[in-house]
C-alpha positions as CSV (number, residue, x, y, z in Angstrom):
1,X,103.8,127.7,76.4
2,X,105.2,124.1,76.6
3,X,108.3,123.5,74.3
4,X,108.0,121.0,71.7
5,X,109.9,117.6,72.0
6,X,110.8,115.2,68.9
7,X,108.7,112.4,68.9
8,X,111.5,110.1,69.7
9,X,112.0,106.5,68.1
10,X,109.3,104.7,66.1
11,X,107.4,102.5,67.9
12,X,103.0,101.5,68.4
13,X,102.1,104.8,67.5
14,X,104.0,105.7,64.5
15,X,103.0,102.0,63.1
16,X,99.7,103.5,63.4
17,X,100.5,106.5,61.7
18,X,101.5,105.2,59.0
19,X,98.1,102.1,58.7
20,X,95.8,104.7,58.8
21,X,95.7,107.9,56.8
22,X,93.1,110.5,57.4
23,X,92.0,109.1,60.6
24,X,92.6,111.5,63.6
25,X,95.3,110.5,65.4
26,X,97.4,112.0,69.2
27,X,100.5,114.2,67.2
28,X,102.2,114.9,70.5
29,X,103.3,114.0,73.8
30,X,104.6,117.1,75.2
31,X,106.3,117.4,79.1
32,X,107.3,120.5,81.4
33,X,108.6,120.7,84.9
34,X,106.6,123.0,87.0
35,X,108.0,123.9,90.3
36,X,106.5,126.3,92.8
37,X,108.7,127.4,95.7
38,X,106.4,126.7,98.6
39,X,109.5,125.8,100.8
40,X,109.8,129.3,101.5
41,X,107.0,129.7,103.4
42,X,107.2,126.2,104.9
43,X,103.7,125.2,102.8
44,X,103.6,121.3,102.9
45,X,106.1,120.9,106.1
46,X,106.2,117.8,107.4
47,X,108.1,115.4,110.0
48,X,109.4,113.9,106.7
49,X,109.5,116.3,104.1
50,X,110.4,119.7,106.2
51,X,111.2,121.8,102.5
52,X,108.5,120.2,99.6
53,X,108.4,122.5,96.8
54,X,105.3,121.6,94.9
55,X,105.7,120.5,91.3
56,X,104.3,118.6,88.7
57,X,106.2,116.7,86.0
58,X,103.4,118.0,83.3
59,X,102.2,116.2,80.2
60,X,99.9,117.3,77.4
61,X,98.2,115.0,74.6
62,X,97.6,117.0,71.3
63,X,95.8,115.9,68.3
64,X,95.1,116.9,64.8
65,X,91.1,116.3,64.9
66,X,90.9,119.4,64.5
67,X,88.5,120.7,67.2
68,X,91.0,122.1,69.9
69,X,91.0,119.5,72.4
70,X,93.9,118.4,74.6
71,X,94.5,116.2,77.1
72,X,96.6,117.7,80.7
73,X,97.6,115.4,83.2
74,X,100.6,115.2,85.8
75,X,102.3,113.1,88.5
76,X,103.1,115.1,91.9
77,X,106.7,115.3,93.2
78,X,107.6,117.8,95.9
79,X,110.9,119.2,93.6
80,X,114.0,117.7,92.4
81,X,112.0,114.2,91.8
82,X,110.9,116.3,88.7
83,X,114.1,115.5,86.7
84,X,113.3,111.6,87.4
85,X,109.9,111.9,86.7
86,X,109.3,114.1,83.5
87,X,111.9,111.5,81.8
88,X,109.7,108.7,83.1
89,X,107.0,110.3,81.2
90,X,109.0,110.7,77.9
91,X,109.8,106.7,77.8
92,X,106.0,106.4,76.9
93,X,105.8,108.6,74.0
94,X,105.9,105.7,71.4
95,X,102.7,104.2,72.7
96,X,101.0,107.6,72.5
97,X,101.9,109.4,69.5
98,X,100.5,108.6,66.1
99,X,97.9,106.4,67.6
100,X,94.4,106.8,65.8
101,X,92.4,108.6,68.7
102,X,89.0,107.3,68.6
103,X,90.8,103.9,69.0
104,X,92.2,105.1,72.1
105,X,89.7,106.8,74.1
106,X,87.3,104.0,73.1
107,X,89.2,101.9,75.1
108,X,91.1,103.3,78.1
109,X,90.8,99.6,79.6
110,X,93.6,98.1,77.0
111,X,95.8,101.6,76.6
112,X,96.1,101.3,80.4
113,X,97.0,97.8,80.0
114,X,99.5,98.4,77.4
115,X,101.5,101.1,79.4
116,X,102.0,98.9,82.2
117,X,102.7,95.9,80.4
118,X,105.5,97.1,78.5
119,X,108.1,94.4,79.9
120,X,111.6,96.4,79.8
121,X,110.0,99.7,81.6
122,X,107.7,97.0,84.2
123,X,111.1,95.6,85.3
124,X,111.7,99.1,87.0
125,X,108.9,98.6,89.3
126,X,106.9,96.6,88.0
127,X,104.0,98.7,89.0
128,X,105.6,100.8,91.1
129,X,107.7,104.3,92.0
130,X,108.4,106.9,89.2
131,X,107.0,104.6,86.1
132,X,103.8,103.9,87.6
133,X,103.3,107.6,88.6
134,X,104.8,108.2,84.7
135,X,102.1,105.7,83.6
136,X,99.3,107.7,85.7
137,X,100.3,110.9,84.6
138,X,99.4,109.7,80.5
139,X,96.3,107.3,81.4
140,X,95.4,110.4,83.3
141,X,96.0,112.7,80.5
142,X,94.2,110.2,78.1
143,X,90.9,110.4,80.3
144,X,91.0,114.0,80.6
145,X,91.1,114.1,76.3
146,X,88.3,112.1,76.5
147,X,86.1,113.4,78.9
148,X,86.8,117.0,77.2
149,X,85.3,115.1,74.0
150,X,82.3,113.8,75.7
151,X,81.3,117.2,76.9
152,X,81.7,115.8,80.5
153,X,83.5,116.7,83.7
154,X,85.0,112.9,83.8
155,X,83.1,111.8,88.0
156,X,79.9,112.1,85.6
157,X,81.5,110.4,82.4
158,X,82.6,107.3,85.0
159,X,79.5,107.4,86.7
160,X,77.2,106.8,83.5
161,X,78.9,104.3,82.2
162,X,77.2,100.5,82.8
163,X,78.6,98.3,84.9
164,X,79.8,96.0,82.1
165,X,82.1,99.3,81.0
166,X,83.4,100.2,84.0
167,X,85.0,96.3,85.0
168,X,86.3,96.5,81.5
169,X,89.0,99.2,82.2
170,X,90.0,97.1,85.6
171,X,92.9,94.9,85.2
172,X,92.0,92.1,87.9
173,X,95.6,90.5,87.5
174,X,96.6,89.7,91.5
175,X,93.2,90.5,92.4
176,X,91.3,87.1,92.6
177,X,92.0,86.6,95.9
178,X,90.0,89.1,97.2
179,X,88.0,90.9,94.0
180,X,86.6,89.4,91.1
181,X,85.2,90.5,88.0
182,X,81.7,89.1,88.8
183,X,81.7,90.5,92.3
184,X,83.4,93.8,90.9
185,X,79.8,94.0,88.5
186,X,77.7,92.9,91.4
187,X,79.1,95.9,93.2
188,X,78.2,98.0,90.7
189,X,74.8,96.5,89.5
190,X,73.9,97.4,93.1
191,X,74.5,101.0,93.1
192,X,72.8,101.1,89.9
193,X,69.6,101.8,90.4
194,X,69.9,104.8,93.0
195,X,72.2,107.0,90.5
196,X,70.5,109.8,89.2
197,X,69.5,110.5,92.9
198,X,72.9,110.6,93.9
199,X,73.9,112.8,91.3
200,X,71.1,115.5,92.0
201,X,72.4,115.5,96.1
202,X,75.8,115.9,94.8
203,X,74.8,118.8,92.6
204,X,73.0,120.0,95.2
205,X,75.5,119.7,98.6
206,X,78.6,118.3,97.0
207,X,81.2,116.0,98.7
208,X,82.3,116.5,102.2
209,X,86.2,117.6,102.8
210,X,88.5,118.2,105.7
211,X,91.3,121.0,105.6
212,X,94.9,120.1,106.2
213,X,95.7,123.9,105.5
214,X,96.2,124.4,109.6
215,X,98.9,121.6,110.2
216,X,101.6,122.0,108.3
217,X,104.5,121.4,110.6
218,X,106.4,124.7,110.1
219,X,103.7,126.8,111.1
220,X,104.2,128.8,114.8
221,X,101.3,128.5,117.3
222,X,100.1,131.8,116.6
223,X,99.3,130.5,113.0
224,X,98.2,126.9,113.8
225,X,95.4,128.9,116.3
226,X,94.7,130.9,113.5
227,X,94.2,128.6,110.8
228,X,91.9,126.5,112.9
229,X,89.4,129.4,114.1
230,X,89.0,130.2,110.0
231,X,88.6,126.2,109.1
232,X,85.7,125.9,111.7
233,X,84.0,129.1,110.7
234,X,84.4,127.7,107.1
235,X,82.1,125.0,107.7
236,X,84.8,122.2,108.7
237,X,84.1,119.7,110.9
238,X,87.8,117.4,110.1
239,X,91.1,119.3,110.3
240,X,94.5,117.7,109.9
241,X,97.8,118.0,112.0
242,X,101.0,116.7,110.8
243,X,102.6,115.6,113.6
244,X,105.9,113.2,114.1
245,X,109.1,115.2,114.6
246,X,108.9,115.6,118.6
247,X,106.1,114.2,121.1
248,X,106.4,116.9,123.3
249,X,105.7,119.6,120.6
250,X,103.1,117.4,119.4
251,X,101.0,117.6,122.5
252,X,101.4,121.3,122.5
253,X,100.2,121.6,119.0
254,X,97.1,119.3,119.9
255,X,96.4,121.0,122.9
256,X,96.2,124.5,121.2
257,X,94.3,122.8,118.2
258,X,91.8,121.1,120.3
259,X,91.1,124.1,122.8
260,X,90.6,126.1,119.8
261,X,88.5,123.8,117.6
262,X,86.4,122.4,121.0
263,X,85.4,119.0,121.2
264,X,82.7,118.2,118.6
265,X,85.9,119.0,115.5
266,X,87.3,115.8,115.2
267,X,91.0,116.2,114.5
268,X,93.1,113.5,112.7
269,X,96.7,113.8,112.8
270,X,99.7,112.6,110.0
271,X,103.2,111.3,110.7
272,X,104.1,110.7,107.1
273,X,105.9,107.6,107.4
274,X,108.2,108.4,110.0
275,X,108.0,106.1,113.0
276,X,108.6,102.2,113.8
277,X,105.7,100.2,115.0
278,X,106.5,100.5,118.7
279,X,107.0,103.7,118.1
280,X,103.5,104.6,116.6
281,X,101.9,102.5,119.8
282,X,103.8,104.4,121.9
283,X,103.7,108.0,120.1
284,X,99.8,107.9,119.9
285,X,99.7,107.1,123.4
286,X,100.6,110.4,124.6
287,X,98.3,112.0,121.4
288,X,95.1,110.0,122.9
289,X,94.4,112.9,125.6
290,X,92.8,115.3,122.5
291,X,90.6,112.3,120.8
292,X,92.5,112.5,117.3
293,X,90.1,110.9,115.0
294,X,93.0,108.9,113.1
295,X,96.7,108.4,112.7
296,X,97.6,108.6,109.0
297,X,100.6,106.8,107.6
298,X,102.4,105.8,111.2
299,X,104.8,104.1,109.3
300,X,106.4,102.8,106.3
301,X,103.4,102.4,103.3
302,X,104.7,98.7,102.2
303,X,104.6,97.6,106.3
304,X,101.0,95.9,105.9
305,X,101.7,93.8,109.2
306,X,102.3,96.9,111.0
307,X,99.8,99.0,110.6
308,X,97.4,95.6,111.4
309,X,99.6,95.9,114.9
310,X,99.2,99.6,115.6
311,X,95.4,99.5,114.2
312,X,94.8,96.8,116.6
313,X,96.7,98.7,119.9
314,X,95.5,102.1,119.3
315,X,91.7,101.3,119.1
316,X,89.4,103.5,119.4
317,X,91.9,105.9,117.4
318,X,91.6,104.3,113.6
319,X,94.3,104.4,111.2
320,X,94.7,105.7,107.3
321,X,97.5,105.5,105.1
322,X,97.4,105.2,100.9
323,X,98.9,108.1,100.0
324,X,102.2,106.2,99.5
325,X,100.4,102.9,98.5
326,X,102.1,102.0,95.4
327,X,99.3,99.6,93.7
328,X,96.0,97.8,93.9
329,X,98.1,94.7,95.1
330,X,99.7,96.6,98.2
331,X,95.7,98.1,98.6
332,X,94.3,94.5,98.6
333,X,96.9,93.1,101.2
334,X,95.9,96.3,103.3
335,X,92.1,95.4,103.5
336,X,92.9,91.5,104.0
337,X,94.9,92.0,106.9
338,X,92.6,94.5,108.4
339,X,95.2,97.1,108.7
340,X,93.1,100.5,108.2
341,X,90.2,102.1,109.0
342,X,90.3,104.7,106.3
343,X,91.5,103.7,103.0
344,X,93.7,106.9,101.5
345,X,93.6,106.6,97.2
346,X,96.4,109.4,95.7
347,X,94.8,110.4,91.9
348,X,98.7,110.1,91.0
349,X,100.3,107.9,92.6
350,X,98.9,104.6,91.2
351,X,98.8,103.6,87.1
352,X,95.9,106.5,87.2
353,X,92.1,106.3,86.6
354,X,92.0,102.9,85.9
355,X,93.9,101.5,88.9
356,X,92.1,103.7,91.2
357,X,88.8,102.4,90.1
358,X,89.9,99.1,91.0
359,X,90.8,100.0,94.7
360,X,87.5,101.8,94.9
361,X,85.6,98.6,94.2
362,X,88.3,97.1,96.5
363,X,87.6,99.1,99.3
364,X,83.5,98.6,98.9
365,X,83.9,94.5,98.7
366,X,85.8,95.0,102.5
367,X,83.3,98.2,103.1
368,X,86.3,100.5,104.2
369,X,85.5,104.1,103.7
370,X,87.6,105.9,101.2
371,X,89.1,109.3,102.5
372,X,91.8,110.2,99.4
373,X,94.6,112.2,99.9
374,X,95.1,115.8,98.3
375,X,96.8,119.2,98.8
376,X,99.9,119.2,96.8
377,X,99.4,120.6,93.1
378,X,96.4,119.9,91.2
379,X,95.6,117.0,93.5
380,X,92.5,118.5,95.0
381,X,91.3,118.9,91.2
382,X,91.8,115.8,90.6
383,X,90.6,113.4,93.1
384,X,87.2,115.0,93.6
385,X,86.0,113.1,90.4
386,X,87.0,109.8,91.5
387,X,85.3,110.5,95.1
388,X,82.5,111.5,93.5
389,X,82.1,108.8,91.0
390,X,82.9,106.2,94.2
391,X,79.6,108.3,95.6
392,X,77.3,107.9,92.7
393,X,78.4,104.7,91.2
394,X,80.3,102.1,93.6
395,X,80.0,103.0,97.1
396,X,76.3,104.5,97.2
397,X,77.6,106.2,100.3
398,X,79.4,109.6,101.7
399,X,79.0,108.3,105.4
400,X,82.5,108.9,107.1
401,X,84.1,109.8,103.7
402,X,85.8,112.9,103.4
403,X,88.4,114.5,100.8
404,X,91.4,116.3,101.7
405,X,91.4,119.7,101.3
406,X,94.7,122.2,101.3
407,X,94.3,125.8,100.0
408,X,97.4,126.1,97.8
409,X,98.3,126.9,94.1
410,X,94.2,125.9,92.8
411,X,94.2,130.0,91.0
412,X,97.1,127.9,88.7
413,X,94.1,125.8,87.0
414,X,91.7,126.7,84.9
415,X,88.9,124.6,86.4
416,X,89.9,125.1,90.4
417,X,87.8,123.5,93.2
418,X,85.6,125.6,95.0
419,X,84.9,124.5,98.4
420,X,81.8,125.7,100.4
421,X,80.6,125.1,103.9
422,X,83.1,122.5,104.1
423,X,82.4,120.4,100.9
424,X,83.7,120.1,97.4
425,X,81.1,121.6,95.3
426,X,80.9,118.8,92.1
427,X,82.6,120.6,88.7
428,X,81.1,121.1,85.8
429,X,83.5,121.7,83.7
430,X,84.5,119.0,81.0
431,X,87.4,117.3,81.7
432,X,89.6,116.2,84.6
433,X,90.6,119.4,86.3
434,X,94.3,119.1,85.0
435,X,94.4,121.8,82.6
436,X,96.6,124.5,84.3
437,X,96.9,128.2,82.5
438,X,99.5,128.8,80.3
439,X,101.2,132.1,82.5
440,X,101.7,129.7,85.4
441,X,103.3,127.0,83.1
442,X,105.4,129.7,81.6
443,X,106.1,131.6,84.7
444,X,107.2,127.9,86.7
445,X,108.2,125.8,84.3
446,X,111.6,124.8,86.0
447,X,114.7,125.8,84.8
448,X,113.7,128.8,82.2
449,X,110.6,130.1,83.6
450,X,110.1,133.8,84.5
451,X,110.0,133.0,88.0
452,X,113.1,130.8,88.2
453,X,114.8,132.6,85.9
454,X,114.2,135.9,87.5
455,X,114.9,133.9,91.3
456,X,118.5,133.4,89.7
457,X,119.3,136.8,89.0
458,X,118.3,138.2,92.7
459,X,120.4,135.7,94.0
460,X,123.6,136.2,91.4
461,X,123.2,139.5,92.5
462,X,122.7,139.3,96.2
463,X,125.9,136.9,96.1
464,X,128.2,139.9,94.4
465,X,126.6,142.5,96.9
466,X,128.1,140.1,99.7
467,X,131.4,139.6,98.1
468,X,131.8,142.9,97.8
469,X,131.4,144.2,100.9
């Protein structure tokens, strides 16, 4: 189970409290750091990040209305970030609990606004790093409360609501210049009519994914040839390669992926940030030999200029990056300056739902297709609903959209993705996906958890078997 916290110092919600007796209200913000140790198999390797261990700073919304809902949500960190983030999370608790319930799933447009707009905790960013991702974690758990209230998996609560609803939770601040509200509902009014359609084919095929469970940098040749034989026969037609550290074992890992795959798999590769411009031009020249479909994040996320350069010298290869992309503002300056192909939304990395529906409308004013980053923990849950309600209610389209898939830690949810033939099959489930079982909380909840605690011990011991002989 998750530990209680105090509720902290009065603030919005125990004003609330105390205005309205009898009306349902959130009683709890409650936090845990969950870590799983997928360093030790080199899970997640990258040029970058060569020992993630996959955590989640974990937050659940309570209530007292009485009919068992809660609301799960999380921001991604790959370990020690945890500590930052899970005392991000707990700044917020003020505007959370003791407000009246209804009040605050009815309108997840002005909650959204509220977090953000909190002046003191802004300054940090503002809209940006660990109190954005803090911010997304609670607007994330707040959608998933009400979703689980509607009876709803939340890409069909999103997708039926009208246009007029949906622009409501956008905050269009910084936007003008390239989205506006009227254009936003034009967007929208557009997909309108072919909706129900779209839902039945996505009930019927589901959304089309890519596997980055072959590329992880760590893996030996052996495994990488492996891996890729399996992705194919699993209905793939898009694997991933992390690439980055060292050209020349790049081309050998593209060489044994390619001659494995053949030449009808298209095959993008990942660098994670870690070259200059130059570099990227020049790095993707040698890659061009095995026809990699696109270079994600080549360099720094905040370097719009540079990815327009290496966009425009490594044509035909496209380029992706959002994974990184700290807002809607950094998004917009993206799409102006025609710096990607692919546009790459993270469910956690932005303020949450709401932001993320505003660089989906975004990306169909400048009619870049959105491929969103997953694999981590509970990311692959997550951003299938906002794919899917992109599908149905914004973008109309799943042509050259595809959504990250990795296969690691899903048996920890309670509503995992199940991937067939190569596509997400659409949940049914009400909710967001973010719920994860209480054993896997208990058993990873970082410090105290069976599996930490237990980790200690063999390793206390191991240290006095060495001492002593």
């Amino acid at each position: 189970m998750i530990p209680h916290h105090p509720d902290g110092p009065p603030g919005p919600g125990a004003a609330a409290r105390a205005a309205a007796p009898g009306v349902a209200l959130v009683t709890e913000l409650v936090t845990a750091d969950i870590r799983f140790p997928t360093s030790r198999e080199l899970d997640g390797s990258d040029a970058m990040n060569p020992d993630p261990d996959y955590s989640a700073a974990y937050v659940v919304l309570r209530t007292d209305a009485g009919e068992g809902h809660e609301g799960h949500g999380f921001a991604f960190t790959i370990g020690r970030g945890n500590d930052v983030q899970v005392a991000a999370i707990e700044t917020l608790r003020s505007y959370v609990v003791g407000r009246p319930l209804h009040a605050l799933l009815d309108d997840l447009g002005a909650f959204s606004r509220t977090l953000v707009g909190d002046s003191q905790l802004r300054w940090l960013g503002p809209e940006k790093g660990v109190m954005h991702m803090a911010i997304s974690a609670v607007v994330n758990a707040a959608w998933d409360l009400r979703a689980k209230h509607a009876g709803k998996p939340l890409w069909l609560l999103l997708a039926e609501l009208s246009p007029e609803q949906i622009v409501d939770l956008v905050d269009f601040r910084y936007l003008g210049d390239a989205l506006t509200r009227d254009e936003a509902l034009d967007i929208l009014r557009r997909a309108a009519p072919g909706r129900a359609a779209r839902i039945a084919a996505l009930r019927a095929n589901g959304y089309p994914a890519y596997t980055t469970s072959p590329g992880w940098l760590g893996y030996d040749d052996a495994k990488l040839a492996r891996l890729c034989r399996e992705a194919v026969a699993d209905g793939f037609t898009q694997i991933k390669l992390k690439v980055g550290a060292d050209v020349e074992d790049d081309v050998r890992r593209l060489r044994i992926a390619r001659a494995t795959v053949g030449p009808d798999i298209r095959i993008a590769v990942d660098a994670n940030q870690r070259w200059e411009v130059d570099q990227a031009i020049e790095w993707m020249g040698r890659l061009a030999e095995f026809d990699p479909h696109w270079i994600e994040e080549p360099t720094s996320p905040d370097e719009v200029l540079g990815h327009a350069a290496i966009r425009a010298a490594i044509a035909p290869v496209k380029v992706a990056t959002g994974e990184h992309v700290q807002n809607r503002v950094v998004f917009k300056q993206l799409l102006q300056a025609e710096a990607i192909d692919f546009l790459q939304i993270d469910a956690c990395r932005v303020g949450g739902v709401n932001e993320n529906i505003a660089i989906l409308l975004l990306a169909a004013k400048f009619g870049i297709p959105v491929c969103p980053h997953a694999g981590g923990v509970g990311l692959c849950e997550l951003v299938r609903h906002l794919s899917m309600f992109d599908f149905v209610a914004v973008s109309g389209t799943v042509e050259d959209r595809v959504i990250e898939y990795v296969d690691h830690l899903h048996e920890h949810f309670v509503d995992p993705v199940v991937v067939q033939r190569g596509a997400y099959l659409a949940p049914t489930a009400p909710g967001f996906s973010a719920t994860m079982h209480p054993e896997s909380i208990a058993t990873y909840r970082y410090p105290d958890g069976f599996f930490w605690t237990a980790d200690r011990a063999a390793a206390i011991a191991e240290a006095r078997v060495g001492a002593a002989s």
